[in-house]
C-alpha positions in Angstrom: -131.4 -99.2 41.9 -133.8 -98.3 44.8 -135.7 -100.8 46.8 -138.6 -100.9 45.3 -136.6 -101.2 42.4 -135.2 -104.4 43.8 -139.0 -105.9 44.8 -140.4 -105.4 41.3 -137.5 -106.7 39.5 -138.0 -109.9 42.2 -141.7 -110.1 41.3 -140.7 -110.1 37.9 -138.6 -113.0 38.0 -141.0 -115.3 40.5 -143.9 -114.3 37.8 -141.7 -115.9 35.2 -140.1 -119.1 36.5 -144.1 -119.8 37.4 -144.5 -118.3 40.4 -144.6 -119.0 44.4 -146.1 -122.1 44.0 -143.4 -123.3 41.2 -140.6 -122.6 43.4 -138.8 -125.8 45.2 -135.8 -124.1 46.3 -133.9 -121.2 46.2 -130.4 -119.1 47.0 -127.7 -117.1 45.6 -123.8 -116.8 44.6 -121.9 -113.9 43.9 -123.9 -112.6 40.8 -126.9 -114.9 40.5 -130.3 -115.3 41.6 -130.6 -119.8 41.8 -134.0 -120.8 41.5 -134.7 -124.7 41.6 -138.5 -124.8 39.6 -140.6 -127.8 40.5 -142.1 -127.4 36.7 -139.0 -127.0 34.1 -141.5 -126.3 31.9 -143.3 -123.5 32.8 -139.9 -121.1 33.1 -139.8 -118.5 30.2 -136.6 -118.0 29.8 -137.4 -115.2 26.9 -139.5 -113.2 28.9 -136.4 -113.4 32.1 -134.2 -112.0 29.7 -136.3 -109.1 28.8 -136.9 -107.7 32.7 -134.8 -104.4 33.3 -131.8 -105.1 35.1 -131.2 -109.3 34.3 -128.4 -109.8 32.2 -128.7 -113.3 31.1 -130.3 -116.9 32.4 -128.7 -119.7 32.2 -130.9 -123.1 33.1 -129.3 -126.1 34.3 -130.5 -128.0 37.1 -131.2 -124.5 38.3 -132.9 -121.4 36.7 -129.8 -119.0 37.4 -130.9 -115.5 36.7 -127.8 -113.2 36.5 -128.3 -109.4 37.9 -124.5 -108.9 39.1 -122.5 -108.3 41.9 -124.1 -106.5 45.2 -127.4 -106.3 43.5 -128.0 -110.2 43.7 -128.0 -110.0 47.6 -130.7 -107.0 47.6 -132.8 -109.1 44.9 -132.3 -112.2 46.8 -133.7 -110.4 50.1 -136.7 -109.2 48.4 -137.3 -112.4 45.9 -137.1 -114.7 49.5 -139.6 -112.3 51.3 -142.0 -112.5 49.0 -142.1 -116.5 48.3 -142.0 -116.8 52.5 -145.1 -113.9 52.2 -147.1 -116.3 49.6 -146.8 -119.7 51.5 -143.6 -120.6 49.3 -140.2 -122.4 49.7 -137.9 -121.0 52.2 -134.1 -122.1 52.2 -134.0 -124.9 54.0 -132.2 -127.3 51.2 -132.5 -130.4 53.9 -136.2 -130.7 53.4 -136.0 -130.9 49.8 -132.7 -132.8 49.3 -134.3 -136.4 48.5 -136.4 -134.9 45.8 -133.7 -132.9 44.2 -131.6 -135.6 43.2 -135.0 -137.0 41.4 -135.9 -133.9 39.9 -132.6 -133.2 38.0 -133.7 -134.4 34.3 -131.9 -131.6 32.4 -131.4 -133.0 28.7 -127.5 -133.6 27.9 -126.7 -134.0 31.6 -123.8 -136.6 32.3 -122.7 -137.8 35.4 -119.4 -135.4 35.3 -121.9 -132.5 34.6 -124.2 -133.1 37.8 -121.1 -133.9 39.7 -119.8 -130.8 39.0 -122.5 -129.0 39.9 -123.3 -130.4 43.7 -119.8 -129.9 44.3 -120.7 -126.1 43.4 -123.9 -125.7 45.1 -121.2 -127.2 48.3 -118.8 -124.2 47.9 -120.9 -121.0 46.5 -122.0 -120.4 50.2 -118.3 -120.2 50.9 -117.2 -118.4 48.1 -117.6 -114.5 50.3 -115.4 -116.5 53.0 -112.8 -117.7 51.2 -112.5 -114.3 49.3 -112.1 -112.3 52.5 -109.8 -115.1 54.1 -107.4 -115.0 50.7 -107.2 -111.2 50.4 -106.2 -110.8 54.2 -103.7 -113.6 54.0 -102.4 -112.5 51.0 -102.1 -108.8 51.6 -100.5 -109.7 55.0 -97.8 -111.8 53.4 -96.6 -109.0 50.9 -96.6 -106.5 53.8 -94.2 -108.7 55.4 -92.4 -109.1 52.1 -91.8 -105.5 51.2 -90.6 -105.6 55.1 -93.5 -102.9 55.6 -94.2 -105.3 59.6 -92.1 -107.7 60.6 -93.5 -111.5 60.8 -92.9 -111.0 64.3 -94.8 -108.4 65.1 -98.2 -108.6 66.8 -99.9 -107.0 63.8 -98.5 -109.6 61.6 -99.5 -112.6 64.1 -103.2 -110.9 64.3 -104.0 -110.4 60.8 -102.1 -114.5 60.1 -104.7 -115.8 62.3 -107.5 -113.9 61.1 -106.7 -114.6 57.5 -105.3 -118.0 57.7 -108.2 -119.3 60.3 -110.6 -120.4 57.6 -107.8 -122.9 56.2 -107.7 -124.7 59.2 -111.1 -125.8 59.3 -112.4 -125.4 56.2 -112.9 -129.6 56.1 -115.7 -128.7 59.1 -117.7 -126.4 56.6 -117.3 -128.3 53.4 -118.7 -131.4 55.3 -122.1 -129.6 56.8 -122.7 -127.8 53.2 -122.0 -131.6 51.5 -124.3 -133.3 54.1 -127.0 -130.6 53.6 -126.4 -131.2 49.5 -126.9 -134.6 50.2 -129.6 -134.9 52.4 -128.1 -135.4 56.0 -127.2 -133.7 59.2 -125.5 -130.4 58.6 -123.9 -131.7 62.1 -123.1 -135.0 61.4 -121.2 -134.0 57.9 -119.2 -131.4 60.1 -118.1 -134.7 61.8 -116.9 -136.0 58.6 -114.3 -132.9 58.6 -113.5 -133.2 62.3 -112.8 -136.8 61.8 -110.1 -136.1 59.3 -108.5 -133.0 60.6 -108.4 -133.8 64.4 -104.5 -133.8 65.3 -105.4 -136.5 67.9 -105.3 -139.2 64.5 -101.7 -138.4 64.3 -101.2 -141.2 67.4 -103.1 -144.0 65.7 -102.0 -146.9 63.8 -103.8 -148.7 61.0 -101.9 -151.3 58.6 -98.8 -150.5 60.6 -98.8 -147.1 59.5 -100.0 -143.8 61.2 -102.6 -141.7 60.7 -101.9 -138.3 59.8 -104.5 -135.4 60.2 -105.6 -133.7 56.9 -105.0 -136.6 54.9 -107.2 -137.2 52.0 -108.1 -133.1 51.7 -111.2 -131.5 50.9 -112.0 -135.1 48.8 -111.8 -137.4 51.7 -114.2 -134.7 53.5 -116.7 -134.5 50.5 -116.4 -138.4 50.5 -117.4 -139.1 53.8 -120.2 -136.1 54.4 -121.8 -138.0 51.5 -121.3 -141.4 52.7 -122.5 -140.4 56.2 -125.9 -138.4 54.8 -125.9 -141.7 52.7 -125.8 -144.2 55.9 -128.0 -141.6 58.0 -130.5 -141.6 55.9 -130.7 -145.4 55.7 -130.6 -146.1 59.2 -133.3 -143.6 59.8 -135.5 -145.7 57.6 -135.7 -148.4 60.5 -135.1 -146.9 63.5 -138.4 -146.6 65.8 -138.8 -142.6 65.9 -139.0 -142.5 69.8 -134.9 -143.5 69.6 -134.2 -142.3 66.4 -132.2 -139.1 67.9 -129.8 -141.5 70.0 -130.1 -144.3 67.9 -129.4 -143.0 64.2 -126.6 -140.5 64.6 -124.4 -142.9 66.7 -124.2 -145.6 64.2 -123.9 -143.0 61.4 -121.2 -141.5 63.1 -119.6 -145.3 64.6 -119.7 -146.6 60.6 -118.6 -143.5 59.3 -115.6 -142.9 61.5 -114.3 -146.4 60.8 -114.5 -146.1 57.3 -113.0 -142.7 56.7 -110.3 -143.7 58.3 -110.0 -147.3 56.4 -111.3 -146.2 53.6 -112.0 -142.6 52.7 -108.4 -140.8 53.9 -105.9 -142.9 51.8 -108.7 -142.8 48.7 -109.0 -139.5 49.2 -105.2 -138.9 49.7 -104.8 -140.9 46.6 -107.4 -138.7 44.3 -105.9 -135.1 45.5 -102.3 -136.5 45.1 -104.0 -137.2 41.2 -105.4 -134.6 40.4 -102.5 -132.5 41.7 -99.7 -134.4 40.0 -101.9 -134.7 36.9 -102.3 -130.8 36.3 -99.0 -130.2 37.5 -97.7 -132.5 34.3 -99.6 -130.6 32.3 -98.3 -127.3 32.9 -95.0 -128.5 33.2 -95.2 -130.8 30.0 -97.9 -128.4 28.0 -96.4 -125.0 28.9 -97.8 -122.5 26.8 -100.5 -124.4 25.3 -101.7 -125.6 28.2 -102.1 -122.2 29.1 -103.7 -121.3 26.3 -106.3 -123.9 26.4 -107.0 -123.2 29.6 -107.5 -119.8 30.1 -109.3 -119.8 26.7 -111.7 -122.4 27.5 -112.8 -121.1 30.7 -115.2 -118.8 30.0 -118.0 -121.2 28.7 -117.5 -122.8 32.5 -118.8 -119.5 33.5 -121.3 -119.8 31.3 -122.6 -122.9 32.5 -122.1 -121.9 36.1 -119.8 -124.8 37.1 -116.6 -123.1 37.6 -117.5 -123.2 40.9 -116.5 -127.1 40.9 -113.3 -126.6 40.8 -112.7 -124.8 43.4 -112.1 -127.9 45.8 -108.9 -128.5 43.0 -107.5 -124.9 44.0 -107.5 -125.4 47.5 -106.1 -129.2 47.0 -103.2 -127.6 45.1 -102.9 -125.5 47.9 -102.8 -127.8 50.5 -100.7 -130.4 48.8 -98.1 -128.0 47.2 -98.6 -124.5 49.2 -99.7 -122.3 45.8 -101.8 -122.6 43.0 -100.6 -121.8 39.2 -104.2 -123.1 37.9 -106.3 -120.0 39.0 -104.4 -116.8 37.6 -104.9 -118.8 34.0 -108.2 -119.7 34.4 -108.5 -115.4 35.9 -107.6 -114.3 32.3 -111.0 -115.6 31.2 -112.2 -112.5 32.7 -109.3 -110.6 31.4 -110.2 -111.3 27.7 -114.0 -110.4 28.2 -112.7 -107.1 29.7 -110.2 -106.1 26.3 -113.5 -107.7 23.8 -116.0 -105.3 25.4 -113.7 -102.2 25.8 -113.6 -102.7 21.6 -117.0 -103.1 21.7 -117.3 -99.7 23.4 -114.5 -97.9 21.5 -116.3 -99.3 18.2 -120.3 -99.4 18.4 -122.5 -96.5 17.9 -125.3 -97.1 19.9 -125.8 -95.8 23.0 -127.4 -98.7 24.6 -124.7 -100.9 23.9 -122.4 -98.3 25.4 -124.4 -97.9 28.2 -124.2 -101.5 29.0 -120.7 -101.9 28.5 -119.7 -98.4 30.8 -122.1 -100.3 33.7 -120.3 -103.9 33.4 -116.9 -103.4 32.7 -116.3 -101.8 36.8 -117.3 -105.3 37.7 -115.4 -106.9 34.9 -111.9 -105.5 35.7 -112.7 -106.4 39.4 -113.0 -109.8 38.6 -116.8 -110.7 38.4 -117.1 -111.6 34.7 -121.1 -112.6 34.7 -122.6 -108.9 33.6 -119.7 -108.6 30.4 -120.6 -111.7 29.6 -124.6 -112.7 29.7 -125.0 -108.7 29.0 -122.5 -107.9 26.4 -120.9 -110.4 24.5 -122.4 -113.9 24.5 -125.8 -112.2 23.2 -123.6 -111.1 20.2 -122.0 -113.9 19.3 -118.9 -113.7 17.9 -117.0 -111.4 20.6 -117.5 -114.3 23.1 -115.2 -116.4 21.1 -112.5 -113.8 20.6 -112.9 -112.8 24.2 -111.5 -116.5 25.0 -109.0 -116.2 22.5 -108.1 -113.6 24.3 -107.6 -114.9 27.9 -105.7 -117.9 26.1 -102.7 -115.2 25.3 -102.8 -114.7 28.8 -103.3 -117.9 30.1 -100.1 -118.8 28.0 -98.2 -116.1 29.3 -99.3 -116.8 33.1 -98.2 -120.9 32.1 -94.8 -119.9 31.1 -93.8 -117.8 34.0 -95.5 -120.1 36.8 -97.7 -117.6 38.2 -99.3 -118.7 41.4 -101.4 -117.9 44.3 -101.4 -118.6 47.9 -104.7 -118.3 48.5 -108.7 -118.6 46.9 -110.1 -115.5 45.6 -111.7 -113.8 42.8 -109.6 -113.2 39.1 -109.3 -109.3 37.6 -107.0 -107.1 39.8 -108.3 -108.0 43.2 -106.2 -111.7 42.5 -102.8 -109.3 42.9 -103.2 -109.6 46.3 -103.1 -113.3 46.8 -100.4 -114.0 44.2 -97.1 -115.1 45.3 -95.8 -111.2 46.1 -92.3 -112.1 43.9 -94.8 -112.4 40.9 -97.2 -109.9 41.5 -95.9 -107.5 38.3 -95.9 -110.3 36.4 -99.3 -111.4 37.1 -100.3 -107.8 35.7 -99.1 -108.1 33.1 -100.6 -111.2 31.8 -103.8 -109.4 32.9 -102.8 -106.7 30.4 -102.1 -108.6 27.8 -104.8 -110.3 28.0 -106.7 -107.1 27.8 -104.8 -105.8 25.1 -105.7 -109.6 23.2 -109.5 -109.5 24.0 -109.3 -106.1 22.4 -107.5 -106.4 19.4 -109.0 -110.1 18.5 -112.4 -108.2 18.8 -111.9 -105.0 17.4 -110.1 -106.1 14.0 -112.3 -109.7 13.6 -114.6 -109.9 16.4 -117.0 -107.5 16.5 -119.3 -105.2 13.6 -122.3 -102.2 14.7 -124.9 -104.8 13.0 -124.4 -107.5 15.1 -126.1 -105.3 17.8 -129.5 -104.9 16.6 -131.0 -105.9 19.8 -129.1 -103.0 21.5 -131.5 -100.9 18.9 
């Protein structure tokens, strides 16, 4: 697709969510276009779904418009140049944060669900990050496994640091992206992951035990970035402006300090510790069924867009237990969307179809599931839900072996690299049984030519 492809596919969307002067916000993830409308109501979401090159909207608290991997950033550049030409929204979330929380009225939306979804909007921007940060550290540990560089060795010492860096201080970027979510300082919320990770905590006592640095995790971050845009926000209200910059961030910072430390770090520690114990017990106590409900269940997530939620979970297993066995079950979502559409392919005759599926299923086996599914087989129904039935076989199969990773990163074949190097082969082949499910659950009861009249 050519630039000019790119603008009028990003005039095309703008015209339909209502155009520059509907838009309140805007950004991007890996595969989708994230437009926050002012006006829910004049989106149309039909005529989205008919511009060349989108394939498939979801609208939640956002309009998500999905047009796949790589072509999202070239769409986002040319989308964001023509709302800043027209007087529009730029990307400045801070501005608009008081009003967002006011504007989410979705129908259906719980508490859990909203949750869910800040917590997202928190990690997306990090999501390239983490990616690059898992695959290096990853790659670099099976090197050193198969005894291809020594652990001693400078290379291996260079490309630890580089990889590993991230991991270190990921508390400082989780607290500006929260504070920004929530309305405050992107400064003052990187304080709320300097106050928790700074080894200098490790001297201090409080209740007659010490402080230790990193306790309470990505949670006791998340908790006090929000507390602190929380308290900045109300301080600002009656501070005189002339000494609001001296005035307002020292007792935000002064109340927040003390009560991370009293407060937020042993909650915090308390709620990782749960939610890491509790999935734990249900791996260890569901086995394979646990597997299978999980990997088979994961693909509507995508759907909604809030997978990205749990990525503060993967990382707390991390930290708290050095691997994570949730993520290469919840990766054979993508796995049994691969196998469905390659049945798809192998039995539809129409070309269109075809071409769709040859175009997505690249992306698809790499690990970015969005174009198989809003493009292939959600819009036909059925294949969806043997798709998931699919990546249940291989979640089950990932369950009972224990497969883990030691790092963040996407699913499909690229997760290899970041799975514990002793179960790399194994990983596989959940991934290809998970193909081989997907495909024969949609060739033999998932899929028939007429349900693909729109591919006409």
């Amino acid at each position: 697709m050519a630039g000019k492809d790119y603008q009028k596919l990003a005039r095309q969307v703008l015209e339909h969510v209502g155009g520059v002067s509907n838009v309140a916000e805007y950004a991007h993830c890996m595969t989708r276009l994230r437009i926050k409308p002012k006006d829910e109501s004049m989106v149309d979401q039909a005529a989205l779904r008919k511009i060349e090159g989108v394939m498939g909207v979801v609208q939640e608290d956002t309009v998500q418009v999905i047009v796949g991997p790589g072509v999202v950033n070239d769409v986002y550049q040319q989308f964001d140049q023509i709302v800043k030409a027209g007087g529009g929204a730029g990307v400045d979330l801070k501005a608009r944060a008081t009003d967002k929380k006011a504007e989410i009225s979705k129908k259906n939306a719980t508490p859990f669900k909203l949750l869910l979804r800040r917590i997202a909007s928190i990690f997306i921007p990090l999501i390239p990050v983490l990616v690059a940060s898992g695959l290096i550290t990853g790659i670099t540990k099976a090197l050193i496994q198969a005894e291809a560089i020594s652990d001693k060795s400078t290379t291996a010492m260079l490309l630890t640091v580089i990889g590993s860096g991230l991991f270190g201080y990921l508390g400082i970027l989780v607290g500006m992206n929260a504070a920004k979510e929530f309305g405050g300082s992107p400064a003052l919320g990187a304080m709320a992951g300097i106050l928790i990770i700074n080894p200098a905590i490790a001297d201090i006592k409080l209740f007659g035990e010490n402080l230790y640095p990193g306790r309470g995790g990505l949670i006791g971050v998340l908790m006090a970035a929000i507390f602190m845009a929380f308290i900045e926000k109300r301080i600002r209200r009656f501070v005189p402006s002339v000494v609001d910059i001296i005035v307002t961030p020292t007792i935000t910072l002064l109340v927040t300090g003390i009560v991370t430390y009293v407060v937020f770090m042993p909650v915090g520690g308390f709620i990782s510790e749960g939610i890491t114990k509790g999935l734990l017990a249900i791996l260890d106590t569901g086995g394979v069924g646990a597997g299978f409900v999980l990997g088979a269940t994961f693909l509507p997530l995508v759907v909604t867009g809030l997978h990205q939620g749990l990525t503060p979970v993967h990382l707390e297993l991390i930290n708290s237990i050095g691997n994570d066995p949730l993520l290469p079950i919840l990766a054979m979502g993508g796995a049994g969307q691969v196998g469905a559409a390659f049945a798809i392919y192998m039995k539809t005759k129409k070309k269109k179809l075809k071409r769709a599926i040859f175009g997505s299923l690249p992306s698809g086996v790499l690990g970015i599931g969005e174009p198989l599914i809003f493009g292939v087989t959600l819009p036909l129904g059925r294949p969806f839900l043997t798709a998931c039935l699919g990546a249940g076989v291989g979640g089950a199969f990932q369950a009972y072996y224990h497969v883990a990773t030691s790092a963040v990163g996407v699913s499909g074949i690229p997760l290899a690299f970041i799975v514990i190097p002793t179960q790399v082969l194994l990983y596989i082949a959940g991934l290809v049984i998970a193909y081989f499910a997907g495909f024969a659950f949609t060739y033999f009861f998932g899929f028939k030519d007429e349900m693909a009249s729109e591919f006409d």
